[in-house]
N, C-alpha and C positions, 0 to 999 in steps of 0.2 A: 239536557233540556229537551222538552219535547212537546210541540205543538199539544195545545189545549183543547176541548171541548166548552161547548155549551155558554158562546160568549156572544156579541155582537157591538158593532158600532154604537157610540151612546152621542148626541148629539143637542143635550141640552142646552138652554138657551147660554148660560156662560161654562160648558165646558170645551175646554182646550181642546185643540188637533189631537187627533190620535187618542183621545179618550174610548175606552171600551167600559162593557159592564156583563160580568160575570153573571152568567146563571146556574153554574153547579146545585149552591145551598141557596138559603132563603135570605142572607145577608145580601144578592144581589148585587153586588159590591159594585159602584162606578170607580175605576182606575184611571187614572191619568198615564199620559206614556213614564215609563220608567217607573211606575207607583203596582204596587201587589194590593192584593185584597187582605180580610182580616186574618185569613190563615198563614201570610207570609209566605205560601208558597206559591201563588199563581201571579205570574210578570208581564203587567203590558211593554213589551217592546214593539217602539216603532207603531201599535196602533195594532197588534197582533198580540193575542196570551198563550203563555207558554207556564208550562208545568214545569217548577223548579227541582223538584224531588222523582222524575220518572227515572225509575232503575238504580234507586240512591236508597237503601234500605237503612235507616239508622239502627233497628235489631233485629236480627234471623236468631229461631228459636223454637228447641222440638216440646210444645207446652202439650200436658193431657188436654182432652177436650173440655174437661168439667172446671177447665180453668177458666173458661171464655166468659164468661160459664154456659156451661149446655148439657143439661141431664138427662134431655130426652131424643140426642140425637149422637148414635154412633158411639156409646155409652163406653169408658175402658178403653180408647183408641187415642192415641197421638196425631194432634197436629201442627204443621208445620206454619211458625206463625211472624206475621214480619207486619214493619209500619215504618212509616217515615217522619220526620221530623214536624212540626205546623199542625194545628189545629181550627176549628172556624167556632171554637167556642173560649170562653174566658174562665175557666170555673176555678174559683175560689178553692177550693178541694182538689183540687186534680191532682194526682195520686204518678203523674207522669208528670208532672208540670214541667221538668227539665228536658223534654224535648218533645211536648205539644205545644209550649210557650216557643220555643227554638226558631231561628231561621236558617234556612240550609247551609250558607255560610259557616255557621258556628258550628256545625258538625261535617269534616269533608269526610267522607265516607267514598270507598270503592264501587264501582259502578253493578250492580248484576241487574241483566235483565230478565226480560217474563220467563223466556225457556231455559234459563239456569236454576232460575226459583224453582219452576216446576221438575226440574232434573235434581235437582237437590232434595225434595220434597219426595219424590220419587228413590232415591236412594238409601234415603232416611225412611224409608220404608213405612211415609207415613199418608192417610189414606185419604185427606183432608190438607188443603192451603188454609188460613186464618189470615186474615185483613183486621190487621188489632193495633192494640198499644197505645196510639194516635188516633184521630177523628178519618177512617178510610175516603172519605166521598174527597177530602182536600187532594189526597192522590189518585184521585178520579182512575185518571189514564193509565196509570200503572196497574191499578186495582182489572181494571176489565181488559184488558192484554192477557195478565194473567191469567183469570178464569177461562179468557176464552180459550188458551193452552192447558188449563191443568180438565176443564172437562172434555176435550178434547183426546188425553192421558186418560180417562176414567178416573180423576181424582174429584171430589168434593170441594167445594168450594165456601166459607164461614165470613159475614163481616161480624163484628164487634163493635157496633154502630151509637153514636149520637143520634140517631135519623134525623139530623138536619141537611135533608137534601129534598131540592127540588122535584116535582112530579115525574118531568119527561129522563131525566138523568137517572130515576130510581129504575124506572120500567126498561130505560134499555140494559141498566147492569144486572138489575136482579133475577134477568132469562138466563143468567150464569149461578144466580148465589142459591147453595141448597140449607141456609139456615144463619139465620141471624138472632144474637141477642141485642137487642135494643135497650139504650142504659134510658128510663123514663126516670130523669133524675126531680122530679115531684110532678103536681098535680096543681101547681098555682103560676098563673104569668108572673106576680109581682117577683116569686122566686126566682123563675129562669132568667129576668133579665138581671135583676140585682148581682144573685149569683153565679149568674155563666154567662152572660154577655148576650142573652138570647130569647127565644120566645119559644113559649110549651104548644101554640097552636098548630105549627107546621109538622111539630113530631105526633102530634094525635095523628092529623094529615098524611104520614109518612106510614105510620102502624096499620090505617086503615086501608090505605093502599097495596101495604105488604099483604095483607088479607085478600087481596087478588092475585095474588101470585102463588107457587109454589112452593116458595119458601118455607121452611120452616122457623116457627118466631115461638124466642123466650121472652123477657125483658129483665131486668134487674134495676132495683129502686133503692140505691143507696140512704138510707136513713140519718141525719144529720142534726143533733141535737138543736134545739130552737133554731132550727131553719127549715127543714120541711118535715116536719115528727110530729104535726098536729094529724091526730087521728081522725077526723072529721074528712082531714084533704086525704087522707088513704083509704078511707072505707068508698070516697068519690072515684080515688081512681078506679081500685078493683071494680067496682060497680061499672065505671066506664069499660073495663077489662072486658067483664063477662057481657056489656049489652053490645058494643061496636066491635070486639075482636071477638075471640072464644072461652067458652069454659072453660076449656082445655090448655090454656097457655101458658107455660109455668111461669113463677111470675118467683125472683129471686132476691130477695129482701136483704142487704147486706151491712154489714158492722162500719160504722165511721170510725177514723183512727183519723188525731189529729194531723191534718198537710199542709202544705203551700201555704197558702192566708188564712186558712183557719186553723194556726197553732193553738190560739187562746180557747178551741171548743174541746170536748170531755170525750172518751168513746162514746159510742151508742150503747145504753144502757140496755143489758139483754131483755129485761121488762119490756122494754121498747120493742123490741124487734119480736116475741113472743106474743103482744099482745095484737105487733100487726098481721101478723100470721094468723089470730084466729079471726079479725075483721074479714081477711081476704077470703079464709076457708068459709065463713058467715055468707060471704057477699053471692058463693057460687063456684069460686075457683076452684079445682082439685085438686092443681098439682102446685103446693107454696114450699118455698123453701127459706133458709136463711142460712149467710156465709159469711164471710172471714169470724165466725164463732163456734167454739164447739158446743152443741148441743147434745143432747142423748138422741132425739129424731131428724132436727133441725134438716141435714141431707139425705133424709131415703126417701124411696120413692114405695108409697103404700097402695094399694090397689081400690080404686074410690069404690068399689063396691064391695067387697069383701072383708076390705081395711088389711088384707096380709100383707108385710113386708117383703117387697119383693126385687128394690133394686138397696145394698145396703153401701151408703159413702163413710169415707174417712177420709179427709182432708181434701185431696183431688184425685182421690186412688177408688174403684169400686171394686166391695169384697166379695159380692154378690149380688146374682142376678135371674131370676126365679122369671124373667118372661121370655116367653116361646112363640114363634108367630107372632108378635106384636101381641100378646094377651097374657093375663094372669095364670100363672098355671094350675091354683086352686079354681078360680071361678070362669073362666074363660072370657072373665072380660076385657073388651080390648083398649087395652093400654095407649093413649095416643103417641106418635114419636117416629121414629126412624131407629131400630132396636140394631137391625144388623151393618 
């Protein structure tokens, strides 16, 4: 257990002694004493919050990077990737739901903290931490102990985010993180709250912020038969992509396989997923991809000016990779990314 961040006294007109209220994410959560927020992992005790999961890893795990997924950062490298139990979203699909629904309770796990993580990450000889699995910002505390020891090491630091997180909580962690994929799981409120428990304005919020940072940002938009697969709402995002983020952003389209509560829906039809790829390349984006599908191009990375092939995937493995200096090595155009 370990003292919380970003909370304070809430003193509404009928809540109880010892009531706090969370400001990690944008749920805000008022707790009563003894009561957690919607992630299950944050505990008001006594009128104080405390982190249920610091140094409580429910999976360590040496994943490729293109697994997170991230094409264009550290391309062919291993990282070391870990998450903890709790989540602060609800989603109907959740592809982990057996330990982002979790409470720390129902998985005891052995204790490792931030300089074992990063000595084990370091042993395992891998060049990058990963903050996955589960929604990172619930284990807030955990997450930036870490980074501040593995950059520290010269190791990289990855979340694999919901960006549902507050403004002040994003900016002190993200002076640690060198590359985020962002899951932008559609383009409509009425979906995020139906379907995940939540609201799409804060993570526009969150993207736009990251765009002041260093970070490096992917995103990936799981596609979901008649629940966010109107093409109208994905030609809006990408468009919102290229006018508030960058051209440049890869932007990762991915296969629905029936889960959790949505057993009764069908995969995502690849028509689906091929037809949103050329909306996105339409709207301006350069670098679209699409995953858990096999395509013939669906994973390479082609050179926007020249059109050469020049980074070539298969599955989560690259078979090749033709850029030099961050640029093409036919045209010398520069490739955006983080190559070495």
């Amino acid at each position: 257990m370990k003292a919380a961040k970003y909370w304070e006294p809430f003193s509404g007109k009928k809540a109880e002694k010892n009531t706090i209220q969370c400001h990690v994410c944008p749920h805000n959560c008022i707790i009563p004493d003894k009561g957690r927020g919607i992630c299950r992992v944050r505990q008001n005790i006594g009128g104080k919050l405390f982190s249920l999961v610091y140094g409580k890893p429910i999976s360590t795990h040496i994943d490729p990077i293109e697994k997170k997924p991230l094409f264009h950062f550290m391309p062919g490298t291993d990282s070391f990737s870990l998450g903890t139990v709790g989540c602060n979203m609800r989603c109907a699909h959740c592809q982990n739901w057996e330990i982002s629904q979790a409470k720390p309770e129902d998985f005891p796990v052995p204790e490792i903290l931030p300089d074992k993580i990063v000595e084990m990450a370091l042993e395992a000889k891998c060049p990058s931490i990963s903050y996955t699995y589960t929604e990172p910002s619930i284990f807030y505390e955990y997450v930036l102990d870490c980074a501040i020891l593995a950059r520290e090491d010269g190791l990289k630091n990855i979340m694999v985010t919901n960006g549902y997180v507050n403004k002040e909580p994003l900016f002190e962690l993200y002076q640690y993180i060198d590359a985020a994929n962002v899951d932008l799981k559609g383009f409509d409120e009425d979906f995020y709250v139906k379907q995940c428990g939540a609201k799409l304005k804060p993570i526009l919020e969150t993207l736009k912020n990251l765009k002041k940072t260093d970070t490096w940002i992917e995103i990936t938009n799981l596609i979901i038969p008649t629940k966010n697969d109107d093409m109208k709402k994905i030609k809006e995002m990408c468009e919102w992509i290229v006018s508030e983020l960058r051209y440049d952003v890869p932007l990762h389209f991915s296969r629905f396989f029936p889960m959790y509560k949505n057993l009764d829906l069908p995969p995502t039809p690849e028509e689906t997923l091929l037809e949103a790829r050329k909306i996105a390349f339409k709207a301006g984006l350069k670098y679209v991809y699409i995953g858990n599908l096999i395509t013939e191009d669906g994973e390479n990375t082609h050179c926007p000016k020249c059109k050469k092939l020049l980074v070539g995937r298969s599955g989560f493995g690259v078979i090749s990779n033709s850029i030099r200096d961050s640029k093409c090595i036919y045209c010398k155009q520069k490739i955006s990314g983080f190559w070495s």
